[in-house]
C-alpha positions in Angstrom: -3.0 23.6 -0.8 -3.1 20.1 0.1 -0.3 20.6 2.6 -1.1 22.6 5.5 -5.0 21.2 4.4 -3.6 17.8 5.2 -3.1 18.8 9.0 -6.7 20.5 9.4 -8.5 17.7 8.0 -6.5 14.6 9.8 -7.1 16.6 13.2 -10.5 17.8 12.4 -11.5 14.4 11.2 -11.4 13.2 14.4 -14.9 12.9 14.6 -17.0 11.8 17.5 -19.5 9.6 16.7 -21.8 7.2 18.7 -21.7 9.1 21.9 -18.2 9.5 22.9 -18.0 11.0 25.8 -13.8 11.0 26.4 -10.8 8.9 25.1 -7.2 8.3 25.7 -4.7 7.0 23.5 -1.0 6.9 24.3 2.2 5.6 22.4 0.0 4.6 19.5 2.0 3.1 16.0 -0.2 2.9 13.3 0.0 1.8 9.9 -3.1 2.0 7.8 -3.4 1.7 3.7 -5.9 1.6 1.7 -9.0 -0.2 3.6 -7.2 -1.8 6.3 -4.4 -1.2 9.3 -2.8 -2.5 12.5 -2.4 -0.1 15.5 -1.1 -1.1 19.0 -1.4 1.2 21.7 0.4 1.4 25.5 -2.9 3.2 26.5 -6.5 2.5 24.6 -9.5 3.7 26.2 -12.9 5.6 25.4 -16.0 6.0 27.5 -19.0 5.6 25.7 -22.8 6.8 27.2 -23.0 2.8 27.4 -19.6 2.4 29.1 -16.0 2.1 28.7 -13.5 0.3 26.5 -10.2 -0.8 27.4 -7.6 -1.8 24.7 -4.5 -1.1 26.4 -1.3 -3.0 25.2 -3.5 -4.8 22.0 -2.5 -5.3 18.8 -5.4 -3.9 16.8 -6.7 -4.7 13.5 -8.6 -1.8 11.7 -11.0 -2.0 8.8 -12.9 0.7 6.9 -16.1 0.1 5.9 -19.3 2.0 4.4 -19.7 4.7 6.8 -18.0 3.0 9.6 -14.2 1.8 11.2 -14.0 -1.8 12.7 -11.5 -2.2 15.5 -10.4 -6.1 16.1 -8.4 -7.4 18.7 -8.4 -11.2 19.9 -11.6 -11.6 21.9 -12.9 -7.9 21.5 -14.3 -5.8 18.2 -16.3 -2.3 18.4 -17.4 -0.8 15.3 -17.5 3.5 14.7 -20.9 4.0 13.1 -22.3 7.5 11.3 -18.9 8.7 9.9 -19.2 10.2 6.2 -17.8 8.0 3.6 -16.5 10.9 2.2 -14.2 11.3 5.3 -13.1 8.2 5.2 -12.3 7.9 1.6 -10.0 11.7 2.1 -7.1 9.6 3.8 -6.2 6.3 1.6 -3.1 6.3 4.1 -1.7 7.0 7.3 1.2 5.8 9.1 2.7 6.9 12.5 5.5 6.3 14.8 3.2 7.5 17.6 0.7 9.4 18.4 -0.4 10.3 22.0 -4.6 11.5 21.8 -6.5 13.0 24.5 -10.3 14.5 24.2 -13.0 15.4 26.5 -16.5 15.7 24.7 -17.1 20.0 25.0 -13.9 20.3 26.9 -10.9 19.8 24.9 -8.7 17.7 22.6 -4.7 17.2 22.3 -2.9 15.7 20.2 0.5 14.9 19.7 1.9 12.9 16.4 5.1 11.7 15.5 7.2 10.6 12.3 4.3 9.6 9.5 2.8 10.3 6.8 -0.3 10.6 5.2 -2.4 10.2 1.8 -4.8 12.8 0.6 -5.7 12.4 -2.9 -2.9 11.3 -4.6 -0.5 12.6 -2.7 2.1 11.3 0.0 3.1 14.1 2.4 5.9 13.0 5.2 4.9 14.5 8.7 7.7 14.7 11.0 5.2 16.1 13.5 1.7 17.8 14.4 0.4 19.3 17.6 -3.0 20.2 18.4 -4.2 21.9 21.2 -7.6 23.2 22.1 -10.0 24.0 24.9 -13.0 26.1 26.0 -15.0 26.9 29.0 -18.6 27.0 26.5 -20.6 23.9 26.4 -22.3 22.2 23.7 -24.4 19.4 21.8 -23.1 16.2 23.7 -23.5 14.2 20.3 -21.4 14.3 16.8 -18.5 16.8 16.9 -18.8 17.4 20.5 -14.7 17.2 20.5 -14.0 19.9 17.7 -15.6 22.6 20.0 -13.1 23.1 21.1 -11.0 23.7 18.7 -13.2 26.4 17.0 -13.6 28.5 20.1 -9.5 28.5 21.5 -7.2 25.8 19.3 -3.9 26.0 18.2 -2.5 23.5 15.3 1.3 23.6 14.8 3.3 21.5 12.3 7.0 22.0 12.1 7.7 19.7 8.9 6.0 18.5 5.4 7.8 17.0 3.0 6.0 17.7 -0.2 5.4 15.2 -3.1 6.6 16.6 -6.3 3.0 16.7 -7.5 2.1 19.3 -4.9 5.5 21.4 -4.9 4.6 21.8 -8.4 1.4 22.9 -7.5 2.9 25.7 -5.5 5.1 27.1 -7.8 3.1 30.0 -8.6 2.4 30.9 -5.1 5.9 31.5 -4.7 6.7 33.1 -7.8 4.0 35.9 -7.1 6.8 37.1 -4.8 9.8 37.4 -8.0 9.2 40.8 -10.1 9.3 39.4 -13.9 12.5 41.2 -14.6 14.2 39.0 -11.9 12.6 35.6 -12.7 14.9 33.3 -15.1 12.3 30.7 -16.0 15.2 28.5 -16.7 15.7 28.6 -12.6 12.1 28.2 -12.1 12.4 24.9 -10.5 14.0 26.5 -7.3 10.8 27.4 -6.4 9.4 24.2 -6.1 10.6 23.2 -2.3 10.7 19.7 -1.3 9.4 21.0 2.4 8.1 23.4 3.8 8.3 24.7 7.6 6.7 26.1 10.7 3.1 25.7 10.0 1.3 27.4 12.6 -2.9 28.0 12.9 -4.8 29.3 15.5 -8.6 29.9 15.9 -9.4 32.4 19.1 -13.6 32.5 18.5 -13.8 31.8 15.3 -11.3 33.8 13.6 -7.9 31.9 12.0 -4.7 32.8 11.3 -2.3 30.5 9.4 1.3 31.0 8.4 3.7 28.8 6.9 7.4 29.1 5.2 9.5 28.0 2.8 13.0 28.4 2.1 15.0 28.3 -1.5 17.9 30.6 -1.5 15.9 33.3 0.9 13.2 31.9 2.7 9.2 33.2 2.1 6.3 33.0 4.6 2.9 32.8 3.4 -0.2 34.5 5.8 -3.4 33.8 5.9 -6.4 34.9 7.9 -9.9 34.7 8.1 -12.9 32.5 9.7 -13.3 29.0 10.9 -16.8 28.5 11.6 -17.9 24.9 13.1 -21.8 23.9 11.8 -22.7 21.3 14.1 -26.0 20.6 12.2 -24.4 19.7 9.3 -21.4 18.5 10.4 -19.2 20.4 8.7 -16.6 23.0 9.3 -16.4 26.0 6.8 -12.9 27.9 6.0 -13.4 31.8 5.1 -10.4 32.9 3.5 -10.2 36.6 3.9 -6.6 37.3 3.3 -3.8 35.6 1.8 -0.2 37.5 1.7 3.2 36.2 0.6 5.6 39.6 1.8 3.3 42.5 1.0 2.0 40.7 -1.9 -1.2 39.6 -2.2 -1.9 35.9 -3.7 -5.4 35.3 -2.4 -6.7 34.9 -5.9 -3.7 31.8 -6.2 -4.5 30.4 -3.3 -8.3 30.2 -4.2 -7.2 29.2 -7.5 -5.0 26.1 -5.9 -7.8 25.2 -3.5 -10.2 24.5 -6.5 -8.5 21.9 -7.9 -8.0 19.7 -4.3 -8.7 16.1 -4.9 -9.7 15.2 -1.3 -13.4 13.8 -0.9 -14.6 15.4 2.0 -13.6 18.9 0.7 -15.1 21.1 -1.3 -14.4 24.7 -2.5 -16.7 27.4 -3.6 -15.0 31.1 -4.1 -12.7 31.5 -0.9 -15.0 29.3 1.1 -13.4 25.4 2.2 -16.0 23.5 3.6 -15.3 20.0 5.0 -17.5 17.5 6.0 -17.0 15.7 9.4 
């Protein structure tokens, strides 16, 4: 299920390392590929608990290192420490017309991307957009993955576009065809329910608990619900997925979707029954 998956883990990878205490991003283009990227940036600031960086109107050079990003400009560089390698190595690319980012530490995070695409495993997936919005009145640990509290007590993630690579709409064949009795399925016509997008992704996580839908249209459209727990361990740095329920109509494809989320290819994800667990 590397598409929706590709939208929880870019925004949930937005780690906050080395004692970030806000940012601010604004009109951001990015290209990144591999190990290295340019970004420029109308607005580029973060305050650290050492003080505050200012970016703004920069072309920036990125680099990815072991455990770390390297952010260049003429005069300037600050390097992100403490970030899994696994995380890094998840997205090989990432490119985006813009992308507007906002995050108080405990508080809340926004975020607001435009016209991309991004890498997981082997797969390309075009993003026409993604919106994240979180907040919450609880306070927590001021260090690590201060910003994704948020998002696990009161966060809403909404995606109205993927383009799928073939690779995956293959994969998700037989999620769809769990919906077609046998005496109505031509296997010769099978490849109709392979969709080259799919449409209105929508999660939300109230306390802890998720709901995720999703559609896709052939000649009748499907939509695929999902619900269950989203539980941020801030210890560990990881967030683990609890699929409880997974319906397509009135039928039930949890087993499928299990099924499909075993085989990921994605570095900082791994699967055990109907539990995801990513690493931060």
């Amino acid at each position: 299920m590397q598409l929706w998956l590709a939208a929880i883990i870019l925004s949930l990878s937005l780690n906050a390392q080395a004692g970030i205490k806000s940012f601010d991003v604004q009109n951001l283009h990015l290209d990144f590929l591999q190990s290295k990227g340019q970004a420029s940036a109308d607005v580029f600031q973060m305050v650290f608990d050492f003080g505050e960086l200012n970016l703004n109107g920069y072309n920036i050079d990125i680099t990815k290192g072991e455990g770390n990003l390297l952010f260049e400009k003429t005069d300037t560089n600050f390097r992100l420490d403490g970030i899994d390698q696994s995380v890094l190595d998840a997205v090989s690319a990432l490119s985006a017309e813009r992308i507007d980012i906002k995050g108080t530490a405990n508080k809340s995070l926004d975020l607001n991307f435009v016209n991309g695409a991004i890498s997981l495993g082997e797969d390309v997936h075009g993003l026409k957009a993604l919106k994240v919005n979180c907040f919450t009145n609880t306070r927590g640990d001021d260090q690590l993955i201060s910003f994704l509290i948020p998002c696990f007590d009161n966060g809403v993630i909404y995606i109205p576009e993927i383009k799928l690579a073939q690779k995956a709409a293959e994969k998700l064949a037989p999620l769809w065809l769990a919906s077609v009795s046998k005496e109505d399925l031509d296997l010769n016509k099978a490849s109709i329910f392979m969709p080259k997008k799919i449409s209105e992704i929508k999660m939300s996580i109230i306390e802890q608990e998720f709901e995720l839908s999703l559609q896709a249209r052939f000649i009748f459209k499907l939509t695929l619900r999902m619900k269950g727990t989203a539980i941020l361990n801030q210890k560990k740095n990881i967030a683990e997925i609890d699929l409880r329920e997974a319906k397509v109509g009135f039928i039930n494809v949890k087993k499928i979707i299990v099924n499909l989320l075993s085989k990921l290819d994605v570095t900082n994800v791994t699967v055990e029954g109907s539990v995801i667990t990513i690493k931060l």
